[in-house]
SESEPA-392438 format. One record per residue (C-alpha): x, y, z; residue number from 0; residue in three letters. Coordinates in nm, 4 decimals. Layout:
BEGIN
        u        v        w   k   r
        X        Y        Z NUM ALA
...
end
This chain:
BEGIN
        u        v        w   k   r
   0.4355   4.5980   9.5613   0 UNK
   0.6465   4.7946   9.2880   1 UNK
   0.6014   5.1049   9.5263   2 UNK
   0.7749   4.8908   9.7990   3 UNK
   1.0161   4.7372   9.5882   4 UNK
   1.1302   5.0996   9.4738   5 UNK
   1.1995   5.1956   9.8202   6 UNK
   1.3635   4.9003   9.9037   7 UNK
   1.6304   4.9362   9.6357   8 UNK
   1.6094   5.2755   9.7253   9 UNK
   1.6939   5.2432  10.0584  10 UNK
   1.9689   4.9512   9.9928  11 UNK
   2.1483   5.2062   9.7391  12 UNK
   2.1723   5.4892  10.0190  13 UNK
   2.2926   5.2521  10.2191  14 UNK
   2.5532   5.1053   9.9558  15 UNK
   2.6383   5.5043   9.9286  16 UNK
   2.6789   5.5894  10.2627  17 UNK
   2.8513   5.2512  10.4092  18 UNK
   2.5801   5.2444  10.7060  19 UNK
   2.5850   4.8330  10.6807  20 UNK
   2.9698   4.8348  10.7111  21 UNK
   2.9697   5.1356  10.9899  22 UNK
   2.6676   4.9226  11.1652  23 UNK
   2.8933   4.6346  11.1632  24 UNK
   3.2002   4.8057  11.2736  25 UNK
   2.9737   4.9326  11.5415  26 UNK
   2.8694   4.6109  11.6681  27 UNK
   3.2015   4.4919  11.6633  28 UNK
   3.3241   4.7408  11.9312  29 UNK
   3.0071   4.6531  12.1466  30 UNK
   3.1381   4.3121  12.1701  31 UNK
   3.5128   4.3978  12.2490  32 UNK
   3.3792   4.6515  12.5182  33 UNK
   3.1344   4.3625  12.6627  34 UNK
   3.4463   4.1256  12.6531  35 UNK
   3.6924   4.3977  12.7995  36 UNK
   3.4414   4.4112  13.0958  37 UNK
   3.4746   4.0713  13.1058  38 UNK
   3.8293   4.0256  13.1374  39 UNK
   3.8406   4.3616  13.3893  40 UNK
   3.6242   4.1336  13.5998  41 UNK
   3.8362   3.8477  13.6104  42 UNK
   4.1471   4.0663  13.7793  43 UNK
   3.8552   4.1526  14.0469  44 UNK
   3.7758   3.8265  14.1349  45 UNK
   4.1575   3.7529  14.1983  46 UNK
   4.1943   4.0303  14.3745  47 UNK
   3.9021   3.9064  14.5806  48 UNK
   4.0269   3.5905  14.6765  49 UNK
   4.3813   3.7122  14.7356  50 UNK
   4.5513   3.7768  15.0518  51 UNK
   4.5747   4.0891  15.0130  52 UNK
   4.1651   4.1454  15.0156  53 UNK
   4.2020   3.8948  15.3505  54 UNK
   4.3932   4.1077  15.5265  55 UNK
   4.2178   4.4258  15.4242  56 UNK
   3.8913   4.2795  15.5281  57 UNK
   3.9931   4.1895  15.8537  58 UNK
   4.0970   4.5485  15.9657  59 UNK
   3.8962   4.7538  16.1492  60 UNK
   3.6756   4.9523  15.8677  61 UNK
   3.8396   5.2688  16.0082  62 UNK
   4.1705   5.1581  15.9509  63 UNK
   4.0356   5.0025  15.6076  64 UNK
   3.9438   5.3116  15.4940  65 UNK
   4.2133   5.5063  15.5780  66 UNK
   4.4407   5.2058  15.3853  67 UNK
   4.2191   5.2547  15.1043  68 UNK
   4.1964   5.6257  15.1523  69 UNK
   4.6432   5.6025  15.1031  70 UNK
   4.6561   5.3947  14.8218  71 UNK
   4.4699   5.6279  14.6161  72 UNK
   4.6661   5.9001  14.7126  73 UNK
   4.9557   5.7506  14.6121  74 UNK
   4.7828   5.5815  14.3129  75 UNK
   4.6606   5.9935  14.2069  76 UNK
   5.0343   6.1240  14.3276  77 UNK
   5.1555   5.8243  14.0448  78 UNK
   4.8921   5.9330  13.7886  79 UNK
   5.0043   6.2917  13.8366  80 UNK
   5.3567   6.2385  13.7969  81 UNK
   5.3410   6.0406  13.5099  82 UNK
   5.1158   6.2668  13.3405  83 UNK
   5.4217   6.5418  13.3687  84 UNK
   5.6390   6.3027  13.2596  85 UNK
   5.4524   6.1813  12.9411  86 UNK
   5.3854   6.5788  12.9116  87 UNK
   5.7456   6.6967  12.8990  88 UNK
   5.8351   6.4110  12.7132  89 UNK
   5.5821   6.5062  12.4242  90 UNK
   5.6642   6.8417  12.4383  91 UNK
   6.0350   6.7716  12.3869  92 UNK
   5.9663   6.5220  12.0624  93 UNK
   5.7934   6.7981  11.9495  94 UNK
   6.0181   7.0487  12.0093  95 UNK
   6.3010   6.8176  11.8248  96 UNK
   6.0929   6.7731  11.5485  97 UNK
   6.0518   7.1322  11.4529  98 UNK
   6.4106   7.1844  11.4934  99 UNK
   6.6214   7.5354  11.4993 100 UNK
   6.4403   7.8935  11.3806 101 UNK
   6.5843   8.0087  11.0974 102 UNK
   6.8131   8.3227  11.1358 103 UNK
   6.8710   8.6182  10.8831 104 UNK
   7.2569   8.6900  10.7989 105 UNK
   7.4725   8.8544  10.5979 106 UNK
   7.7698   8.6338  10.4292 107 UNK
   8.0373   8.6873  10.1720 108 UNK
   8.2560   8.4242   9.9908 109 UNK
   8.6008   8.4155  10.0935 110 UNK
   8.8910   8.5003   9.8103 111 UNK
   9.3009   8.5598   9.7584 112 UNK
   9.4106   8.9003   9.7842 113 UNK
   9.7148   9.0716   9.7494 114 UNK
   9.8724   9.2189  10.0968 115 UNK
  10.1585   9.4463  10.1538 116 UNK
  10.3267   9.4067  10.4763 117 UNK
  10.3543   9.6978  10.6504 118 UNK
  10.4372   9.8908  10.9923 119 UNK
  10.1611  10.1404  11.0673 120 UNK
  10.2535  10.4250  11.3252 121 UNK
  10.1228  10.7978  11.4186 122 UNK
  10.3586  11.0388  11.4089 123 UNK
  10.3865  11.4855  11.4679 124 UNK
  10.5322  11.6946  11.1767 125 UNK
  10.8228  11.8782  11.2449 126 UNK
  10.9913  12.1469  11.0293 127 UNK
  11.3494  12.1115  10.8997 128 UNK
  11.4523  12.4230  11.0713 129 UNK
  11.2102  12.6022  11.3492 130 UNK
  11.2330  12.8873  11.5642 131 UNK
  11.0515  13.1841  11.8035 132 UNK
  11.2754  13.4569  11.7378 133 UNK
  11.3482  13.7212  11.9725 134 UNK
  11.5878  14.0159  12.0663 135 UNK
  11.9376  14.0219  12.2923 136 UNK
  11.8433  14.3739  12.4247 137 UNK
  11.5371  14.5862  12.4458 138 UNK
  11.4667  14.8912  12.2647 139 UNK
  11.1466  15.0355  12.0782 140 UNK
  11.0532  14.9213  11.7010 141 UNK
  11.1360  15.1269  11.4492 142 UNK
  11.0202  14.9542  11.1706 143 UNK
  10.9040  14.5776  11.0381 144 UNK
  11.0014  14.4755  10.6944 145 UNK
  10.8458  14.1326  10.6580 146 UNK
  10.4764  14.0355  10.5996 147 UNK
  10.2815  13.7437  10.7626 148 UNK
  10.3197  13.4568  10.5718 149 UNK
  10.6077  13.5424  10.3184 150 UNK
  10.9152  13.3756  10.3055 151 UNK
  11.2327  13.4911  10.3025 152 UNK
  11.6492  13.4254  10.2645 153 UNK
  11.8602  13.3791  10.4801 154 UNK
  12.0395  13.7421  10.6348 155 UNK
  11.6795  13.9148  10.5175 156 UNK
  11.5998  14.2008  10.7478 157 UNK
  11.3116  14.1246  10.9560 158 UNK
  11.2791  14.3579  11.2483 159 UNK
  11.4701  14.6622  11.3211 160 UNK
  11.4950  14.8644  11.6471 161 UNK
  11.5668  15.2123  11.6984 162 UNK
  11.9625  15.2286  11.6718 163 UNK
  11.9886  15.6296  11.6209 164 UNK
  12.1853  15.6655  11.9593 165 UNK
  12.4071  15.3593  11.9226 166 UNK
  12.5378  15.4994  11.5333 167 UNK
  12.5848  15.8332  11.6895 168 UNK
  12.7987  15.6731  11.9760 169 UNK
  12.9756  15.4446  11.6873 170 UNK
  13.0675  15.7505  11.4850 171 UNK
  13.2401  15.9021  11.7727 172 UNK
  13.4128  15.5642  11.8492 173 UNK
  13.5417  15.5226  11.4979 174 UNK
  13.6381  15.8604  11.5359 175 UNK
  13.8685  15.7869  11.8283 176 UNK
  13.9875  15.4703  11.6749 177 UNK
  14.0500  15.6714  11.3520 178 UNK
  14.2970  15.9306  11.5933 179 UNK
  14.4511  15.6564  11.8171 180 UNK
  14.5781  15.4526  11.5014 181 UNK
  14.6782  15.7769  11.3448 182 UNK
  14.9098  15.8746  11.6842 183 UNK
  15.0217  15.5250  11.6528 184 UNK
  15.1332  15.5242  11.3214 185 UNK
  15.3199  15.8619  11.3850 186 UNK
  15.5004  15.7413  11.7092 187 UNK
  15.6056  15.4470  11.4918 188 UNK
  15.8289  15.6539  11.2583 189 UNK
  15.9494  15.8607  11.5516 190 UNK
  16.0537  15.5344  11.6817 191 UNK
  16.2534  15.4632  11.3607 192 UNK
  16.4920  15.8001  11.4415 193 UNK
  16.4457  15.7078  11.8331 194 UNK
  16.2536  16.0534  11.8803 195 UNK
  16.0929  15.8770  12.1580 196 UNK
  16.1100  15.5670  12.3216 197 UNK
  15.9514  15.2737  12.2619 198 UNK
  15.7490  15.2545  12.5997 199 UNK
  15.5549  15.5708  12.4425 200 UNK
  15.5254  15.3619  12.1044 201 UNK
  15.4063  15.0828  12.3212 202 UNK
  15.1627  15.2499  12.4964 203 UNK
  14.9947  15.4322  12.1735 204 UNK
  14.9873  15.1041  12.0053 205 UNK
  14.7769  14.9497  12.3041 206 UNK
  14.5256  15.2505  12.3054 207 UNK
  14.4516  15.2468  11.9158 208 UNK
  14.3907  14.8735  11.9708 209 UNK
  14.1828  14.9650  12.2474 210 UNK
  14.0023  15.2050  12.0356 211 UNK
  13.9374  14.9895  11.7469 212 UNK
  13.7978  14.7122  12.0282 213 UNK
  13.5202  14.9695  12.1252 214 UNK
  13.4426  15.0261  11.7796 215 UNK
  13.3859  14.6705  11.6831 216 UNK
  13.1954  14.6214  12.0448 217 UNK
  12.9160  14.8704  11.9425 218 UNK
  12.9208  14.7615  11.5901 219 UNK
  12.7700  14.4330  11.7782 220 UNK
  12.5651  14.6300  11.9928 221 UNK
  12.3978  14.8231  11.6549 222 UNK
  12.3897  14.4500  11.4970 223 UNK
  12.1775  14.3773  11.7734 224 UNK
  11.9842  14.6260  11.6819 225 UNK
  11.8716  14.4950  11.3382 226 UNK
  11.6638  14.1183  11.3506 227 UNK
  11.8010  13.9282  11.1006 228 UNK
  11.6810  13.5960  10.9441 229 UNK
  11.9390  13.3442  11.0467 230 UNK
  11.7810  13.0688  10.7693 231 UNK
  11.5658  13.0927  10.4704 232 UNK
  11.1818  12.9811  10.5642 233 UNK
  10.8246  13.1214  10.6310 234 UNK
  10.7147  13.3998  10.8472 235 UNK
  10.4980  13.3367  11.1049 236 UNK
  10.2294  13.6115  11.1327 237 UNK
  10.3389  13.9236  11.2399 238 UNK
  10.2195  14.0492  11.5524 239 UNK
  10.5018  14.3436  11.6370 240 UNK
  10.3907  14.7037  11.5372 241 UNK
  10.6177  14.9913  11.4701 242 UNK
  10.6511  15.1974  11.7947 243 UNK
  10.6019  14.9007  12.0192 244 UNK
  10.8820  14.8516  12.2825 245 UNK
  11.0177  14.4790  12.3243 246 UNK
  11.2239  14.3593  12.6471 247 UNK
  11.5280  14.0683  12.5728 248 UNK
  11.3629  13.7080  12.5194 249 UNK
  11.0062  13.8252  12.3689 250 UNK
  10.8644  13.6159  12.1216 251 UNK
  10.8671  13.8403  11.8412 252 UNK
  10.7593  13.5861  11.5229 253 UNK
  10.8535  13.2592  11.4411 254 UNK
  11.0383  13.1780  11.1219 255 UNK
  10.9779  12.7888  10.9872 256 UNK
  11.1739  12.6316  10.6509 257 UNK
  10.8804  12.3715  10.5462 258 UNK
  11.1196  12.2224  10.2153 259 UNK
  11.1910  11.9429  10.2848 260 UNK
  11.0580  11.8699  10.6435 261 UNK
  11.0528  11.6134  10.9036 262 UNK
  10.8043  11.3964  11.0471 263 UNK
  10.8707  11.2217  11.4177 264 UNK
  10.7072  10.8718  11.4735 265 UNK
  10.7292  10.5805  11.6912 266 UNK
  10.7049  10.1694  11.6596 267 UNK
  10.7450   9.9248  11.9395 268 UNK
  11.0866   9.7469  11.9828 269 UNK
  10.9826   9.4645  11.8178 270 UNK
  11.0151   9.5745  11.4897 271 UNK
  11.4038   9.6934  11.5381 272 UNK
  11.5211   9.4450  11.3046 273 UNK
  11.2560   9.5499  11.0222 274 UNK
  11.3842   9.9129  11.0323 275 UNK
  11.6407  10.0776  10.8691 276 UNK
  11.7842  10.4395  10.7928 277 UNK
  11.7209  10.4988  10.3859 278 UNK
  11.3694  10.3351  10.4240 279 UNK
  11.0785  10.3975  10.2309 280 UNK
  10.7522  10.5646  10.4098 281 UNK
  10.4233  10.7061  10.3292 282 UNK
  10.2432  10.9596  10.4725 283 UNK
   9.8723  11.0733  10.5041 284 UNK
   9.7197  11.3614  10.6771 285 UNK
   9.3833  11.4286  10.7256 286 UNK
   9.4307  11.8173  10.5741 287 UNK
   9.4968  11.6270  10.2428 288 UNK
   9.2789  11.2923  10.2686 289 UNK
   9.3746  11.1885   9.9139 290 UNK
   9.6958  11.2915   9.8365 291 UNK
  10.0009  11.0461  10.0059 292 UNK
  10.3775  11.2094  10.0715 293 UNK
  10.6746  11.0049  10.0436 294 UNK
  10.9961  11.0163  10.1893 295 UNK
  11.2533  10.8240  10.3855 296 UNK
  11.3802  10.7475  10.7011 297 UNK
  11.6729  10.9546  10.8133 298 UNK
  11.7700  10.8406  11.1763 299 UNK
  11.6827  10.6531  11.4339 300 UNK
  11.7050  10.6615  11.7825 301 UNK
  12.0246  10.4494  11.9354 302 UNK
  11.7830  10.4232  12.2637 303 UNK
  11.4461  10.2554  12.3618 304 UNK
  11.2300  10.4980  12.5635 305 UNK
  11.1592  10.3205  12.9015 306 UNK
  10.8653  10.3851  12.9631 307 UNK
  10.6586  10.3127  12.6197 308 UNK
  10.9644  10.0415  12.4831 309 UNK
  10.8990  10.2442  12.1700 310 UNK
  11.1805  10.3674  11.9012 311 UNK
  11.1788  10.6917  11.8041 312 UNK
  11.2128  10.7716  11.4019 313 UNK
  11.3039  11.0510  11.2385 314 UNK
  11.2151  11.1150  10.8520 315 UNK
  11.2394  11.3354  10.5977 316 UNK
  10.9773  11.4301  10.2993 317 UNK
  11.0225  11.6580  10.0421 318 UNK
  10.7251  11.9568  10.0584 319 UNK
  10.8069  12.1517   9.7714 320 UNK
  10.4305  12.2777   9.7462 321 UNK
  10.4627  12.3947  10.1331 322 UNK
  10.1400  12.1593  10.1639 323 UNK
  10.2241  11.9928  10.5040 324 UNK
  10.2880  12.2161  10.8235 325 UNK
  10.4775  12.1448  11.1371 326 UNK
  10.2434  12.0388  11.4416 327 UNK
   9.9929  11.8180  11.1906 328 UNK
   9.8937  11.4553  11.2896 329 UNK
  10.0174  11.2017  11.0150 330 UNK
   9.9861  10.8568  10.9821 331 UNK
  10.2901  10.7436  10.8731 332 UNK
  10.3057  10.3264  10.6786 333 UNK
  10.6222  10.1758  10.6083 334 UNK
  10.6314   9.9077  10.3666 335 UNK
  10.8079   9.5484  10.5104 336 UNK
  10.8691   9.2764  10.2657 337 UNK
  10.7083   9.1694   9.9566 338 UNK
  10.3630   9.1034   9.8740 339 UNK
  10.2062   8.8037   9.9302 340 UNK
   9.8223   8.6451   9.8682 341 UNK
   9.6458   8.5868  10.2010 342 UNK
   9.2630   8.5373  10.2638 343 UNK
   9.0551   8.8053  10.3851 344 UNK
   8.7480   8.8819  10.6018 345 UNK
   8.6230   9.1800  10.7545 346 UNK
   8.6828   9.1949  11.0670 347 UNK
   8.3137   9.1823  11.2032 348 UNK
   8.3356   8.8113  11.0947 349 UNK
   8.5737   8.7161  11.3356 350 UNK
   8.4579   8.6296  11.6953 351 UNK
   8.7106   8.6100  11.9384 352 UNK
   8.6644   8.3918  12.2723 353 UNK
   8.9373   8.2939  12.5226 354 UNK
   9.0083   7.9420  12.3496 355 UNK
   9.0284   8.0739  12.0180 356 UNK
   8.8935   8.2428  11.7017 357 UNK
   8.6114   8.1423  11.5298 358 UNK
   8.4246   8.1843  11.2424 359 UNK
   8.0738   8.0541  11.1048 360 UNK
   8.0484   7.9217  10.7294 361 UNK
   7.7809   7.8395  10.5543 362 UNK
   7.6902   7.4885  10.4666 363 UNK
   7.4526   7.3376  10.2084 364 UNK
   7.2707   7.0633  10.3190 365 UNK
   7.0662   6.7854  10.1343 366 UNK
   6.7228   6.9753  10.2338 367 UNK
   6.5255   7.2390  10.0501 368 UNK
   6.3405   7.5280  10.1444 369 UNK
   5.9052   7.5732  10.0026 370 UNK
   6.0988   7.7609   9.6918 371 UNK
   6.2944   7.3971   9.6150 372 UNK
   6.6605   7.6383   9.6780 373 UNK
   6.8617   7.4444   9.9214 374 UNK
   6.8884   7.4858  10.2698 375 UNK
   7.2127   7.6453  10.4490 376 UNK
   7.3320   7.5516  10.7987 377 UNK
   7.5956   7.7366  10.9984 378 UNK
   7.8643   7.5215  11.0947 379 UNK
   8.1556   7.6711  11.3608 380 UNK
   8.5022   7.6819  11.2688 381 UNK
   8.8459   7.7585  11.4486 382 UNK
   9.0598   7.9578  11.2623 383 UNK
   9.4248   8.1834  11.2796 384 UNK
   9.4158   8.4941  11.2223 385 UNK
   9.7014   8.7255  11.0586 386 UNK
   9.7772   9.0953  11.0473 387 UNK
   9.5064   9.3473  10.9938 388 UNK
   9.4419   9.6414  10.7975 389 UNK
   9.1785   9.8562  10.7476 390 UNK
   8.8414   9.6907  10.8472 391 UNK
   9.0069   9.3518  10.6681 392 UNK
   9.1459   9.0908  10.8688 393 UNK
   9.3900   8.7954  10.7331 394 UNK
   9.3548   8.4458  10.7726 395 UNK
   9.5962   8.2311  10.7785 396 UNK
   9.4209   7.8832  10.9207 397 UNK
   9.0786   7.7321  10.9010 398 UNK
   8.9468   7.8703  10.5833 399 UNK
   8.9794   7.7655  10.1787 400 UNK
   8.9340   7.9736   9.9427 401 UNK
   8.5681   7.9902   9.7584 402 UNK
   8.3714   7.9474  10.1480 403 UNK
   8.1090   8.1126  10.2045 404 UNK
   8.1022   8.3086  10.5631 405 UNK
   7.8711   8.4836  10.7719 406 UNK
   7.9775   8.8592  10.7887 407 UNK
   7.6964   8.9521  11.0271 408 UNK
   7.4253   8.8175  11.2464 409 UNK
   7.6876   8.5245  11.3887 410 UNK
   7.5964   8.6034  11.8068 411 UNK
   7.2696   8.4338  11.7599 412 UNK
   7.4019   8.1585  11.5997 413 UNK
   7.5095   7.7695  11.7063 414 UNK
   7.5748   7.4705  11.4548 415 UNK
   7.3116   7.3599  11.2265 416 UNK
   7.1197   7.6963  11.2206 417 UNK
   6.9077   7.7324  10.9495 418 UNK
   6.9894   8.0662  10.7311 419 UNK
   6.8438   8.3012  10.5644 420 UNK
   7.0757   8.5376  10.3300 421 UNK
   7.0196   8.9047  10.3257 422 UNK
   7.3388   9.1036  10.1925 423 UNK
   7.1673   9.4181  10.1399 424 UNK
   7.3596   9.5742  10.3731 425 UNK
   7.7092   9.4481  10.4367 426 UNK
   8.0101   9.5097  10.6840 427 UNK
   8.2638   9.7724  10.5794 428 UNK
   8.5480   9.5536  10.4397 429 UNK
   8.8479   9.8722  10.2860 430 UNK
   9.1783   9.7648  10.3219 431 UNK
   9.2127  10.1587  10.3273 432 UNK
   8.9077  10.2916  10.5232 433 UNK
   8.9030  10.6795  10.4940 434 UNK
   8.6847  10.8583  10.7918 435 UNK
   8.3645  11.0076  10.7032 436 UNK
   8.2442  11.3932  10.7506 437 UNK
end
């Protein structure tokens, strides 16, 4: 009897353990609800059954009660179906909502007060103060070229000389004449004093030593022609004329260029006519010379508006005393308008520009917290006005405070309340002064 008592308690303490009485009762208890939910599905049966709707079936023909049947649980299926999409989509959307937006990785930068300069900004062609191809009045053959490529020279210096051997030789004998003819003249001058002769022989001397002394100074011209002369000081060009080589009127023989001071030509749109003024301030950057800026001013500009671009041309003068900057470079050429002023800035890869406006996205902390506990940002979309630009910066002038935190990068594949994820490991070019790279 202790043997049986031991399994008893045994078995009672397993049971305890394990819960079998409770899961045997809880068993039982959904045998009875399924016997009474039988019962009650019954119940709608034998309504049904005594309905007039079971009269009338039952007095079809059983081909035609079939076929009823046969409909209504088509349509019945067709219902089931339906609804089963319906509760499908319907799930799938709750669940979709409760996940909520994917996360998307962007670059931002907080937005501060800068100074900016007003300016004009404008491409313009170096010109030289003085420029020109020289070349000969008449032809002849080179006798000799003084100058060097390269070197500069005054004003008067000798710079190409032809052969003139026949034209002195023809001057010496003209002098010569000119030399006799004023001699005759003088002489019939004092015969005219004691009326020796008359005075239509005085006349007539007089006229021919004039005459002669005309020819003399006509091929002192021609021998002038002769000899290339520098007709400013400036720069050689290089030197492609040889001794010995024979030149025809109008060849391009070298060019001579004065580079101190020198000009650059520019133009700006007629809008900023009233912002432009002769005496003003530029600045001046070529690429030769990436780091080093020229100054100068503005010297003229034009009384007309070209019609075709509505530009102005402007004319202005630097000072090139190191012979740095050449006539034909490309310069860009910034003239400073007004004072300075604090504006906020952006790069201009922030900026999104759509047909009703600009916008921006800004980041926005939000009362949730990522699995690190750091709190979660949303993008949020904002309108904003945007100002003058330079560089890769952009002003704004509307939409933004200073200290707000914007996305720089990444902002096409976002909509409000994204989820973000910062990475500024590699940011958008934001140099109010870019300078191209080699």
């Amino acid at each position: 009897m202790k043997f049986l008592e031991t399994i008893r308690a045994k078995v009672f303490a397993i049971m305890d353990r394990w819960k079998i009485r409770e899961k045997l009762l809880l068993i039982w208890g959904k045998i009875k609800g399924f016997g009474n939910t039988v019962v009650d599905k019954l119940r709608p049966r034998k309504r049904f059954m005594n309905s007039r709707a079971y009269a009338r079936l039952q007095a079809m023909t059983p081909l035609r009660r079939r076929m009823t049947v046969m409909l209504i649980g088509v349509f019945l299926l067709l219902g089931l179906i339906f609804g089963f999409n319906q509760l499908k989509n319907l799930m799938i959307k709750s669940f979709m909502s409760s996940m909520g937006l994917p996360p998307a990785t962007v670059s931002t930068m907080v937005v501060n007060m800068e100074e900016w300069q007003p300016k004009l900004n404008s491409v313009g062609s170096i010109r030289a103060f003085r420029g020109v191809d020289l070349s000969t009045e008449i032809s002849g053959l080179v006798q000799s070229v003084p100058v060097k490529s390269g070197m500069d020279v005054a004003a008067g210096d000798l710079l190409i000389k032809l052969n003139d051997a026949a034209d002195i030789a023809q001057l010496s004998s003209l002098t010569a004449m000119a030399e006799l003819a004023k001699v005759i003249n003088e002489r019939d001058r004092q015969q005219l004093e004691i009326q020796a002769i008359s005075k239509n022989v005085y006349d007539t001397s007089k006229a021919d030593a004039k005459s002669k002394q005309a020819q003399v100074d006509q091929q002192i011209a021609l021998v002038a022609k002769k000899n290339l002369k520098a007709p400013f000081s400036g720069r050689v060009g290089i030197i492609s004329i040889n001794p010995g080589q024979y030149v025809n009127p109008g060849d391009k023989l070298l060019t001579l260029q004065t580079l101190d001071p020198i000009f650059v030509d520019f133009n700006l749109p007629q809008s900023n006519a009233s912002t432009i003024s002769v005496g003003q301030e530029i600045n001046l950057t070529t690429d030769a010379f990436k780091d080093v800026t020229f100054s100068g001013k503005i010297t003229a500009v034009s009384p007309k508006v070209d019609l075709n671009t509505r530009n102005i041309q402007i004319e202005a003068q630097l000072a090139n005393p190191d012979k740095k900057i050449l006539p034909g470079m490309f310069a860009n050429v910034n003239i400073n308008i007004g004072d300075q002023m604090k504006l906020l800035t952006l790069p201009q890869t922030a900026v999104t520009y759509n047909p009703y406006g600009s916008t921006v996205f800004v980041a926005k902390k939000t009362d949730r917290f990522d699995k690190q506990g750091n709190v979660v940002l949303e993008a949020q979309q904002v309108f904003v006005s945007t100002g003058p630009t330079r560089g890769d910066q952009i002003s704004i002038l509307k939409g933004l405070n200073e200290g707000d935190t914007v996305v720089t990068s990444g902002q096409l594949k976002l909509k409000n309340g994204t989820p973000l994820i910062i990475n500024n490991k590699v940011m958008p070019s934001n140099f109010p002064n870019p300078k191209p790279q080699e």
